[in-house]
N, C-alpha and C positions, 0 to 999 in steps of 0.2 A: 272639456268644452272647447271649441273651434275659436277660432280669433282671424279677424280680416287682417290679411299680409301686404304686401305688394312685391312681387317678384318677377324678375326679369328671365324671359325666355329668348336665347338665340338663335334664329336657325337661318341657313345659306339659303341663297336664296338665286334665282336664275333670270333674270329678265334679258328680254328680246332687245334686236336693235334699238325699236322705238324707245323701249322704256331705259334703255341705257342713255340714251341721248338726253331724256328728260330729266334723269338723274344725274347726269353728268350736269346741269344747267340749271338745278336746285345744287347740288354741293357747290358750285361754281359761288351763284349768287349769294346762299347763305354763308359761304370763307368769305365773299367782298363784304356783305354787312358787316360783320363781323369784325374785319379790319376797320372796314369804315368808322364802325363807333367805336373801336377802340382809340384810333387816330385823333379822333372828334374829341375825346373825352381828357385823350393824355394833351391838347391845344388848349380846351378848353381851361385846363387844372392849371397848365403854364401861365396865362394869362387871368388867373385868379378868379374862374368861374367853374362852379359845381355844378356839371348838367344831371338831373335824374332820370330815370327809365323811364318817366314820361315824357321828359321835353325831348328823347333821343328819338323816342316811339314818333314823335309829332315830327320831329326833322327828318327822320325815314319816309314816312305820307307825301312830305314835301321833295322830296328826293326824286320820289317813283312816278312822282305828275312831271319832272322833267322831262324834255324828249333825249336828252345825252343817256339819263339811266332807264329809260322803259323799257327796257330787255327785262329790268325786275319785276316785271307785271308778270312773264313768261311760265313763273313758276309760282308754286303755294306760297298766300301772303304768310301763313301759318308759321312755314321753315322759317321765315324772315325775321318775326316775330318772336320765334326761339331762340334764334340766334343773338339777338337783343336779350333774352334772359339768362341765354348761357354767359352771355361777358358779365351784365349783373350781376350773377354767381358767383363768377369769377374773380370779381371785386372783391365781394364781400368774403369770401374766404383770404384773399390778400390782407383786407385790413384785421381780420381774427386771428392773422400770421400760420393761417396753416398751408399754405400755397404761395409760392412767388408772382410777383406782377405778371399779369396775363401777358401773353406774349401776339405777334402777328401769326396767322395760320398761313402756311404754304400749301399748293398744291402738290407738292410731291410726297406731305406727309397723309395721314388715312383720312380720307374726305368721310362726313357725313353728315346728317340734315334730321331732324326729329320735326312729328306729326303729331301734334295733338289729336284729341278726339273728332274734333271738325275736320281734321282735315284724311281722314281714312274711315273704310268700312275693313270690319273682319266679321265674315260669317263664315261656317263650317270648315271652318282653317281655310279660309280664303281671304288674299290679303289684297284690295285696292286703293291704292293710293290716290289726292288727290290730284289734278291735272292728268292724271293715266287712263287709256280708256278700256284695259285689262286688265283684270287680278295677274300679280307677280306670279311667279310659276316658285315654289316654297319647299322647300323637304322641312315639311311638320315632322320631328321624331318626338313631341312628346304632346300627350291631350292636353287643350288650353280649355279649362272651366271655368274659371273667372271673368271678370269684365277688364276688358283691355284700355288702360289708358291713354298711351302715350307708344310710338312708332319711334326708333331710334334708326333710319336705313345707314348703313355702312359700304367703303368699298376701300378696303389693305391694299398697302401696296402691291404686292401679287393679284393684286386684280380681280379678287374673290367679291363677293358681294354678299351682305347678311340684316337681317331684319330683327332687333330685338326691341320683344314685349314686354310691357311693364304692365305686370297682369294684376288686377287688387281680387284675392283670393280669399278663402277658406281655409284654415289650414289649424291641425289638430297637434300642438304639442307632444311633445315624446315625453313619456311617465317618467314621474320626479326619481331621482337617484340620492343614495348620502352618500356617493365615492364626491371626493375632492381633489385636485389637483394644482400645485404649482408647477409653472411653465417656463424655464430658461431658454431662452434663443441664441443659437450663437450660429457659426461659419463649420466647422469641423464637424458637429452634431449641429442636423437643422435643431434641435429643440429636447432639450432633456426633462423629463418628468422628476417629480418630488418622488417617485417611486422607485426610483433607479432605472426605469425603460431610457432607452437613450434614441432618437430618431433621426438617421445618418444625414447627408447634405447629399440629395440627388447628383449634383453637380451636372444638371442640364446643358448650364454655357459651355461648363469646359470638357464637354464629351463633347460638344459640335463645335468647341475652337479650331481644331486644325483646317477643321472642312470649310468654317468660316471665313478664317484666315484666307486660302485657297480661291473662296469665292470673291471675296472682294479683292485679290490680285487682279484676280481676271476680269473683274468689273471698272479697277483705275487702268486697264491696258485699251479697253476700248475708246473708240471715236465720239466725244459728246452728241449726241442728237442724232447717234445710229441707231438701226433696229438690233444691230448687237451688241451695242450699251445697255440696248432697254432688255433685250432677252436676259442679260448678265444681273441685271439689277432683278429680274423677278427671279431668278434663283436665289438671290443673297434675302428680298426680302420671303420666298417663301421658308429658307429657315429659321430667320429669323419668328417665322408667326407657328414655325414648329416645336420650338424650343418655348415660345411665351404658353401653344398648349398645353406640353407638357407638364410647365409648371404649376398652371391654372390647376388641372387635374389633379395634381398633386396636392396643392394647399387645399383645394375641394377637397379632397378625401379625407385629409388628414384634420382638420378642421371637423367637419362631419363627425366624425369617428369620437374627437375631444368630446363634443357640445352632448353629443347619444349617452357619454360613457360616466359625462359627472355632470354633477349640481353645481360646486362649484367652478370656475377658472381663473385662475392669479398667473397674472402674468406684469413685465417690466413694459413700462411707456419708454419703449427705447429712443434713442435720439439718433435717427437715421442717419441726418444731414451730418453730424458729426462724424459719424462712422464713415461716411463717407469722402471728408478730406485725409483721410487715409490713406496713404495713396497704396501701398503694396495690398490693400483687401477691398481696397473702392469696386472691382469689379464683381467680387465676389459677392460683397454685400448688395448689387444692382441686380446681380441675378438671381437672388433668395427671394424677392418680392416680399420682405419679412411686414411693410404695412400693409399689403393684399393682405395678407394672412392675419391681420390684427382685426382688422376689419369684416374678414370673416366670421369669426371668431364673435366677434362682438354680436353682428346683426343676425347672426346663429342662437347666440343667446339670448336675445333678446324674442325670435323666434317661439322659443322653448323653456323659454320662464327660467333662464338659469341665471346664476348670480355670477358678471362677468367684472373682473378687478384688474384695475391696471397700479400698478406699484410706481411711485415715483424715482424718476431714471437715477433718481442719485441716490436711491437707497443701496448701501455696500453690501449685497447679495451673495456675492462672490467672498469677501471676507471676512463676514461674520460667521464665527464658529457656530453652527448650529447647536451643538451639544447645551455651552457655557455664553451665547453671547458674547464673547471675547472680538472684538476686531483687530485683524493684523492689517497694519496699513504701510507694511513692508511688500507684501503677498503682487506677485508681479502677474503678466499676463499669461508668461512662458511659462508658468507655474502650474499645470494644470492638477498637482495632487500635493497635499499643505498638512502639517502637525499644527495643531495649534497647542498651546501653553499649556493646555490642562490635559492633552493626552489625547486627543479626539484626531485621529486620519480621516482628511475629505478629499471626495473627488469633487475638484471646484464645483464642477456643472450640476450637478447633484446637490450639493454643500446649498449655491444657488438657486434652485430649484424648489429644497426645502425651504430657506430663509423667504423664499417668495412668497410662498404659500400661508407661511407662517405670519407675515404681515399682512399680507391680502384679508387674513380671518382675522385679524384683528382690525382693519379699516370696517370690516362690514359690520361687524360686532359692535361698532364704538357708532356707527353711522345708524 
């Protein structure tokens, strides 16, 4: 039986002078609201006042009838509108502590601007925005059958341009499986199975370090506010947006492949931030995208009616004997293959990988 989705489609996307302008002039205004209420909010909170997304919405209105900001009339009230919901968001994952205080947006990081329903039409993969007075020019590479909700437009710093759909679909889960899997994640092996498969660390960053390296040389030798500053910089950022491919494609795939192949997935609620004052792995764990990949993972499963577990970060994985239950809490990092007391050789990531699994089916069992 089918079940409605909502999934997001990307595609590049080419617009003309005009519509660069006008884009240029929607991300403009919606990064200033944006600051704006952020500014507004952290004054407000100093001086012991809580504003809500309605009194910020009503101080916007008032904003836009001034003649100093009526430039903000210029473009969709919609993007402006969003922009107020995206710091909302923003908040409220702050204070759930899953994201840090929102921060100000700059122009030199990826501008974009999202379109509610009111404010775009899509017909036959034809995409118009509102204030435009042509459809975008679009490379559709995949059929959109659903109904389109929400218009995300984008522009990287390499100067590319993209339009992603948030399409509420149809879509027909993959037939049930009895394989099970516990999931280890580490640096050396992206992710070791409960079966002994081991699945290597692409190592995307540090195949394009030297070249990177190289590229921002040549980008700190140039003149601030040259055009061969600016040429320098869309070299360094178009690697950078080829290396974040890469990896995308990757955790897609491999993701994908998990969610098809089993019913169950047990995997460790890892603790990123921590892994990350690390200093000699900090970069490496930056470049794995290892919560892209949890998150995959999850809303794949959830896709597909599969039973998705996360194991809490302090369960001792790594040192509990599989065989006996036995925990060595001598067992170091550099350790990667261990006797335990009763006779039992493990290879950690495995050893791990099993213990995960192993408690995963007992949280869902007991739940």
């Amino acid at each position: 039986m089918k079940k409605e989705i909502l999934r997001a489609y990307k595609f590049r996307i080419y617009p003309d002078a005009e519509q660069k302008d006008n884009l240029a002039r929607t991300f403009g205004s919606s990064r200033y609201v944006f600051n704006w209420a952020l500014d507004l909010k952290t004054k407000s909170y100093k001086e012991g006042v809580k504003l809500n997304a309605g009194q910020i919405s009503a101080a916007l209105t008032q904003l836009k009838k001034t003649e100093e900001f009526s430039w903000l009339n210029e473009v969709s009230s919609v993007c402006l509108q969003q922009s107020l919901m995206n710091l909302d968001v923003a908040y409220k994952n702050f204070f759930k502590g899953q994201n840090k205080h929102p921060n100000f947006k700059k122009r030199t990081n990826k501008q974009s601007a999202r379109y509610a329903s009111s404010a775009f039409t899509f017909k036959d993969n034809k995409l118009k925005l509102a204030k435009h007075k042509k459809h975008l020019k679009m490379k559709v590479t995949r059929i959109i059958t659903g109904e389109v909700s929400s218009v995300t437009v984008s522009k990287t710093p390499d100067n590319k341009y993209y339009a992603s759909l948030l399409v509420k679909e149809q879509y027909k889960p993959k037939s049930k499986t009895a394989k099970q899997l516990g999931i280890d994640l580490g640096i050396k092996d992206f992710a070791t199975f409960s079966d002994g498969t081991k699945v290597a660390n692409p190592k995307h960053l540090l195949k394009s370090l030297k070249k990177m390296k190289r590229l921002q040389r040549q980008l700190s030798r140039k003149v601030k506010g040259s055009n061969n500053r600016d040429k320098a910089r869309i070299k360094v950022a178009r690697l950078h947006s080829k290396i974040a491919n890469q990896r995308s494609d990757f955790l897609h795939k491999l993701s994908t492949q998990i969610v098809n192949e089993n019913q169950v997935i047990c995997v460790e609620d890892l603790e990123i931030k921590e892994m990350m004052k690390t200093k000699h792995i900090a970069k490496l764990v930056a470049s794995l995208g290892l919560n892209q990949f949890l998150n995959m993972l999850k809303y794949k499963s959830e896709w597909n009616e599969r039973e998705f577990v996360q194991i809490d970060k302090w369960f001792p994985s790594s040192k509990t004997c599989f065989d006996c239950g036995n925990i060595d809490k001598e067992l170091t990092l550099d350790q990667r293959t261990w006797v335990c007391s009763c006779g039992a050789k493990h290879d950690r990531d495995i050893n791990a990988a099993k213990n995960i699994l192993k408690e995963g089916l007992f949280i869902l069992h007991s739940s």
